[in-house]
C-alpha positions as CSV (number, residue, x, y, z in Angstrom):
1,X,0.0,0.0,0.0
2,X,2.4,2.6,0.8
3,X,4.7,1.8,-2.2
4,X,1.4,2.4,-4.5
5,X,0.5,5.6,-3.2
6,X,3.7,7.0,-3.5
7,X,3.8,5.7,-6.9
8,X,0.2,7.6,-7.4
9,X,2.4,10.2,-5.8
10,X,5.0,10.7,-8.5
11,X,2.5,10.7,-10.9
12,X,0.6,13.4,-9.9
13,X,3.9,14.9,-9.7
14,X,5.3,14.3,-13.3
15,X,1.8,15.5,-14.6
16,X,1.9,19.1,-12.6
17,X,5.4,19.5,-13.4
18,X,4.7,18.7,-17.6
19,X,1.3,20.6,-17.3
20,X,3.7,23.5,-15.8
21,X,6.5,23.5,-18.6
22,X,3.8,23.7,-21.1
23,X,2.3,26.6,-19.7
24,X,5.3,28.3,-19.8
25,X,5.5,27.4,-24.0
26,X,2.1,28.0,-24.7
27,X,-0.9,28.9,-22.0
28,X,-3.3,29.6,-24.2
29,X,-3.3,25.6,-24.7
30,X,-4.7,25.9,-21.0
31,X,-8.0,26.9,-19.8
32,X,-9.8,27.0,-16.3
33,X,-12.1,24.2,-15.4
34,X,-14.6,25.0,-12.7
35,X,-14.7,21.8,-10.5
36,X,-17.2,23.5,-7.5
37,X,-18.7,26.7,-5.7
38,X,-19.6,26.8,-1.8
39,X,-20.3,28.6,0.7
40,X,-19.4,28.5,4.6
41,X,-22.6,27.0,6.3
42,X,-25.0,29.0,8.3
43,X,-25.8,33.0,8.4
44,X,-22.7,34.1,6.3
45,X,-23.3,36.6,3.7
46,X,-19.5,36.3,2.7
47,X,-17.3,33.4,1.7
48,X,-13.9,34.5,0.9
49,X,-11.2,31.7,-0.1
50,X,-7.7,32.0,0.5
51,X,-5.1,30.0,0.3
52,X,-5.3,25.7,-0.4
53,X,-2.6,23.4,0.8
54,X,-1.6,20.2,-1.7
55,X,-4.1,18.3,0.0
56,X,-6.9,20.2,-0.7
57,X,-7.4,21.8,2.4
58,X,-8.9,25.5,2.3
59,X,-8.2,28.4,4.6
60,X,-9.9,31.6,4.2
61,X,-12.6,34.0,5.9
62,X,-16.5,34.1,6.2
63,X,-18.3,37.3,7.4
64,X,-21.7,36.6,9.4
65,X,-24.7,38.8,8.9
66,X,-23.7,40.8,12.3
67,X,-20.2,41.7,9.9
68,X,-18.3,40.0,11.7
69,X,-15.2,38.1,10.4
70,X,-13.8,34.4,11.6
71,X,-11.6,32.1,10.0
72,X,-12.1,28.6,8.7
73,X,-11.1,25.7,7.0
74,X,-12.5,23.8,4.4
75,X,-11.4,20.3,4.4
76,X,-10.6,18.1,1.2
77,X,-13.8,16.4,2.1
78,X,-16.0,19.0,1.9
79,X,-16.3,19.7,5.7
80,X,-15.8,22.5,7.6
81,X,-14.0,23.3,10.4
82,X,-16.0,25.1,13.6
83,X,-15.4,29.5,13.3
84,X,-11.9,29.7,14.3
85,X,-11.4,33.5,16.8
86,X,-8.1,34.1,17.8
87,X,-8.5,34.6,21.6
88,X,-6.9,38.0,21.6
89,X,-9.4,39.4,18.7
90,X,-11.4,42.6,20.1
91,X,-12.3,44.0,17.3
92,X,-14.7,40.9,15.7
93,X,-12.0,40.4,12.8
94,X,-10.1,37.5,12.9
95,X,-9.0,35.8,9.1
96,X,-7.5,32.9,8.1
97,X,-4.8,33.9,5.1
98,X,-2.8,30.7,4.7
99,X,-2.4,27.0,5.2
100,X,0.1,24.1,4.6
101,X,-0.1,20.6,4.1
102,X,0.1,20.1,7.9
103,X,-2.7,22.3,8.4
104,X,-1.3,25.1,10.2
105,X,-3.3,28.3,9.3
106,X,-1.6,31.6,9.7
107,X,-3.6,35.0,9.5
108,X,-4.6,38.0,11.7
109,X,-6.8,39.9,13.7
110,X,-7.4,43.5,15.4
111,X,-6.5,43.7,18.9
112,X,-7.7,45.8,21.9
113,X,-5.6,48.7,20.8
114,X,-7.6,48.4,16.9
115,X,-3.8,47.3,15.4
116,X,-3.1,44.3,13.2
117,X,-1.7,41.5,14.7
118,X,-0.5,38.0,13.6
119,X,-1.7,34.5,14.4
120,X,-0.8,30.7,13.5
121,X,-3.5,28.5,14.4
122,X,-2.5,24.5,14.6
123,X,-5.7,22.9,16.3
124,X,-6.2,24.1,19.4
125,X,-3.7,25.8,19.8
126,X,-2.7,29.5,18.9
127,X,0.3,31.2,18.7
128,X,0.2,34.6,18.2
129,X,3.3,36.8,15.9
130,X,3.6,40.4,16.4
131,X,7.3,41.6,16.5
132,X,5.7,45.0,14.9
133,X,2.8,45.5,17.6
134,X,1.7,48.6,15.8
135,X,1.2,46.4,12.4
136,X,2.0,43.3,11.9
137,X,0.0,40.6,9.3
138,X,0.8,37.2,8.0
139,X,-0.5,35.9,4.9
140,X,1.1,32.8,4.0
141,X,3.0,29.9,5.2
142,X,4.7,27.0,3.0
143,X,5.0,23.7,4.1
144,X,8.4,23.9,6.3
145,X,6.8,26.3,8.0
146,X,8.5,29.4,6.6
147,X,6.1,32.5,6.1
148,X,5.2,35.9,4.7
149,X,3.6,38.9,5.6
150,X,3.6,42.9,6.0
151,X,4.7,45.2,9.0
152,X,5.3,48.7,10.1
153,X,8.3,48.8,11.7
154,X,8.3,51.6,14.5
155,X,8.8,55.3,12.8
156,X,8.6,53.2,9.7
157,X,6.7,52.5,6.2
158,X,4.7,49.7,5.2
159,X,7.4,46.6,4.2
160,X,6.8,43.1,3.4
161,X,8.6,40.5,5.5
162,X,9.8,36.8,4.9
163,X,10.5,34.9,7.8
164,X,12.9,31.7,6.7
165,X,14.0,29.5,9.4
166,X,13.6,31.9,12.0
167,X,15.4,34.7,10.2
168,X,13.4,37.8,9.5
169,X,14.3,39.6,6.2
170,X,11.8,42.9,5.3
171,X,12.0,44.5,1.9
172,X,10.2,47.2,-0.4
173,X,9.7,47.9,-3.7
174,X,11.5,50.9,-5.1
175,X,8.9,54.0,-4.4
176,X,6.5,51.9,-2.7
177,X,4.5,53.3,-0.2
178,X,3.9,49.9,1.0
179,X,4.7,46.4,0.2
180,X,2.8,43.0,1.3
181,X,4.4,39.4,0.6
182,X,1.3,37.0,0.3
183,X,2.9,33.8,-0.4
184,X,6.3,31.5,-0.7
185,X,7.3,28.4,-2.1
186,X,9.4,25.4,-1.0
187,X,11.8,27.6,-2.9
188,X,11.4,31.1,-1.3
189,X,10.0,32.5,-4.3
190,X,7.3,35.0,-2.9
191,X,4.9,37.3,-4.5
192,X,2.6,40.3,-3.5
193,X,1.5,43.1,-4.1
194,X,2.8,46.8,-3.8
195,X,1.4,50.7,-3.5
196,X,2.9,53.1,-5.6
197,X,3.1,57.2,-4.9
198,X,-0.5,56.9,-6.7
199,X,-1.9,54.9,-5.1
200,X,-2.3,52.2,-7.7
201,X,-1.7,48.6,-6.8
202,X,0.8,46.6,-9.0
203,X,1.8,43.3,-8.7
204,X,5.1,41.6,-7.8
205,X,7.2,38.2,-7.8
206,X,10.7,38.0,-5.3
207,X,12.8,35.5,-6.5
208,X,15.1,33.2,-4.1
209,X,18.2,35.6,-3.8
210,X,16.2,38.6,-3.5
211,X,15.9,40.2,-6.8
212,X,12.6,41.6,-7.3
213,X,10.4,42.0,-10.6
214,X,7.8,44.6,-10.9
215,X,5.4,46.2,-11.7
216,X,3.4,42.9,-13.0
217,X,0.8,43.8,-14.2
218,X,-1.4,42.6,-17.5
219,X,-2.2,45.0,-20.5
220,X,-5.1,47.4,-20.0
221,X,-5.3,47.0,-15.6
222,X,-5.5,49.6,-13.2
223,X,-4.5,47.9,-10.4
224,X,-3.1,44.3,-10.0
225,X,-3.0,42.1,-6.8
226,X,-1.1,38.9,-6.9
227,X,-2.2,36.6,-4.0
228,X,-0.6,33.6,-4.1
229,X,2.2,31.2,-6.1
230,X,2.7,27.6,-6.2
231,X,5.8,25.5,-5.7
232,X,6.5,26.1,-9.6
233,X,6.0,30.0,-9.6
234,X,2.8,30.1,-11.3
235,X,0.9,32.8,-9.3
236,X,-2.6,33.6,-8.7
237,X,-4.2,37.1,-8.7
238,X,-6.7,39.5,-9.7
239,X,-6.8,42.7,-12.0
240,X,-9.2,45.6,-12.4
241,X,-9.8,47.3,-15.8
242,X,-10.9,50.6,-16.8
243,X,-15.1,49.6,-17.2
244,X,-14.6,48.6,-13.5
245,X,-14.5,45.0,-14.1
246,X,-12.3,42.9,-12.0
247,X,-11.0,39.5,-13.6
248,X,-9.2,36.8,-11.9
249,X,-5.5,35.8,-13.3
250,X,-3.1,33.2,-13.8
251,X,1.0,34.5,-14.5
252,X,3.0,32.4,-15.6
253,X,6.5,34.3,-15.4
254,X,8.0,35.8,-17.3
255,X,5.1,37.4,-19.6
256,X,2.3,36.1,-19.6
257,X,-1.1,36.0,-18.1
258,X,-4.6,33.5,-18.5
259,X,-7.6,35.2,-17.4
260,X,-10.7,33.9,-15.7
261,X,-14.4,35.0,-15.0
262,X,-16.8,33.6,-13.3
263,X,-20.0,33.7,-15.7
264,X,-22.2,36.5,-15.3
265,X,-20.4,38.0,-12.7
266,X,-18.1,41.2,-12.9
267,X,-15.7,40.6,-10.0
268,X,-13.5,37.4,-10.0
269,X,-10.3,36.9,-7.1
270,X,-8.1,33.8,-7.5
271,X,-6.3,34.0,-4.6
272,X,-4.6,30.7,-4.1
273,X,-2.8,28.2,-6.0
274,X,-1.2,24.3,-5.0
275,X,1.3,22.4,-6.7
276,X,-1.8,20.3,-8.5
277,X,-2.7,23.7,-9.8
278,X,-5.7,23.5,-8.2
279,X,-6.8,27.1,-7.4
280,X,-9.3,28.2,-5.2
281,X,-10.6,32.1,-5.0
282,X,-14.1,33.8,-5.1
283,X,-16.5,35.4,-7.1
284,X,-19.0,38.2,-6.5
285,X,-22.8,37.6,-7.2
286,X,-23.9,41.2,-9.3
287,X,-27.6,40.9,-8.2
288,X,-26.6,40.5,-4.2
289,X,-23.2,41.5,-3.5
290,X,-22.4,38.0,-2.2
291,X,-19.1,36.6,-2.2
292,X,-19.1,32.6,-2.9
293,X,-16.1,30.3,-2.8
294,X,-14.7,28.5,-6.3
295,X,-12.3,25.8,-6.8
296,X,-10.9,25.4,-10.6
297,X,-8.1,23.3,-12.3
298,X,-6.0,24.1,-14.7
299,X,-6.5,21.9,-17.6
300,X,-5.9,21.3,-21.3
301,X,-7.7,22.2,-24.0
302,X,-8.3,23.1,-27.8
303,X,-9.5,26.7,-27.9
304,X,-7.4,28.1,-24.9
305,X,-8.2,30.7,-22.3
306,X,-8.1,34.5,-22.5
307,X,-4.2,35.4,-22.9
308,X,-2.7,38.8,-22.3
309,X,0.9,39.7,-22.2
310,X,2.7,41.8,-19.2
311,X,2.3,45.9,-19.7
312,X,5.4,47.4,-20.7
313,X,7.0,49.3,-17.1
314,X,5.6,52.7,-16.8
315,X,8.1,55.9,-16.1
316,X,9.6,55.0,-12.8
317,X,7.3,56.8,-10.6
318,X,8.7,59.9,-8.6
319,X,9.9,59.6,-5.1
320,X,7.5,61.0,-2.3
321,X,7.4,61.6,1.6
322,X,7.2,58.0,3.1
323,X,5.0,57.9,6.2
324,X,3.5,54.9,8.2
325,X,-0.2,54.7,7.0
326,X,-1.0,50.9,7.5
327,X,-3.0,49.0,3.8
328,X,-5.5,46.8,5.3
329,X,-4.7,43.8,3.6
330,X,-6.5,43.1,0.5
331,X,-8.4,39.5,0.2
């Protein structure tokens, strides 16, 4: 038995890993399959995906009809786990941003004093991160435990952190006037998202020695969020277009981008991605303003998805005053 499913293993292995080199030749050979929607049981008016481990395993948030915000996990079965409320949350907001294969969720919530502060959750137990106590947020975790996030160091402006074997390393992009690190791989690859001195989002990937690529953004967006990447760099996101329109997106470095809507709506998020290229995100319903959960798959097909290339790099954007005004995370 166990030399059988580690054979089953491999092979789900060798078929990510061709499915991934392909992409990188040719995505428009690729399209999204929707496999389900769902919703967080109960009185939830929002279901809001986040991250899913290589298991299948979903962490994200739900917000109750009261508007207020709890974590959760959707299993691989289906299942969900009870609300889980970080026992330091005052301020009704606690959200589940990451998991890994072992099931530790990472995330935050607003304190007593109405600041950002981290949490890992690993059933029951919580363990809460704040080494910034004015601002401190953590977004994703891989599966050695390693871990991404944003902070305001004291006096300070907005930065994005890694923390790799215990070893803290922040970092900004050029002109930001803040920077948040979503995700990293097995690799250390991470990606985020980054404000310029206009306020527009653009995305971003890190690479393992530190060099940074931005702005990332597709042809024709006016702001760009990039959520989440996979073992393989292929990174999940959203972009917004000049009509308003929000579509979720598939990069696959260096250039290129798939694009996904859900049908009939006008606001897509894909926010995160496993090394199946299983992605799990949300979608907005236009006639109630209700956010519902979607899995998809990357699969193969004849007519392709929607392709767009990377926008060329706008002038570099001038330098302004830098001053510590915490981003709420986006989700």
């Amino acid at each position: 038995m166990k030399i059988s499913l580690r054979l089953v293993g491999c092979a789900v292995g060798f078929v990510a890993l061709a499915l991934t080199g392909a992409l990188a030749q040719s995505p428009a050979a690729f399209s999204f399959q929707l496999v389900t929607t769902f919703d967080y049981p109960g009185t939830v008016t929002q279901t809001q995906p986040q991250k899913i481990n290589d298991l299948g395993d979903i962490a994200g948030i739900f917000v109750d009809t009261s508007a207020v915000s709890r974590a959760f996990i959707r299993f691989s079965n289906g299942h969900f786990s009870p609300p889980i409320v970080d026992p330091n949350d005052a301020g009704n907001t606690t959200q589940g941003r990451g998991i890994n294969n072992s099931r530790l969720v990472c995330g935050d919530y607003i304190d007593s004093n109405g600041a950002f502060e981290g949490f890992f959750f690993s059933h029951p137990t919580f363990t809460n991160y704040d080494p910034d106590p004015t601002f401190t947020i953590v977004l994703g975790v891989n599966n050695v435990g390693d871990f991404a996030g944003s902070v305001i160091p004291t006096g300070g402006i907005q930065e994005a952190f890694l923390n790799i074997g215990g070893t803290v390393t922040e970092f900004a992009v050029t002109n930001a006037t803040a920077t948040l690190a979503y995700q990293l791989n097995t690799t250390n690859q991470s990606c985020g998202y980054y404000v310029d001195s206009s306020g527009v989002n653009h995305g971003y990937f890190r690479d393992s020695d530190g060099t940074i690529h931005s702005p990332i953004d597709p042809v024709g967006s006016t702001g760009t969020i990039l959520f989440g990447n996979n073992d393989r760099n292929l990174i999940v996101g959203r972009y917004s277009d000049s009509a308003g329109a929000t579509h979720g997106i598939l990069f696959v470095p260096p250039n290129r981008f798939l694009v996904y809507d859900f049908p009939g709506a006008t606001f897509t998020s894909l926010n995160g991605i496993n090394r199946r290229n299983t992605i799990v995100g949300r979608y907005t319903d236009p006639n109630t303003g209700i956010d519902h959960g979607i899995i998809l798959k990357l699969v193969r097909t004849g007519a392709g998805s929607v392709t767009l290339p990377l926008a060329p790099p706008s002038a570099p954007a001038k330098a302004v005053p830098q001053q510590a005004v915490p981003i709420a995370p986006a989700y």
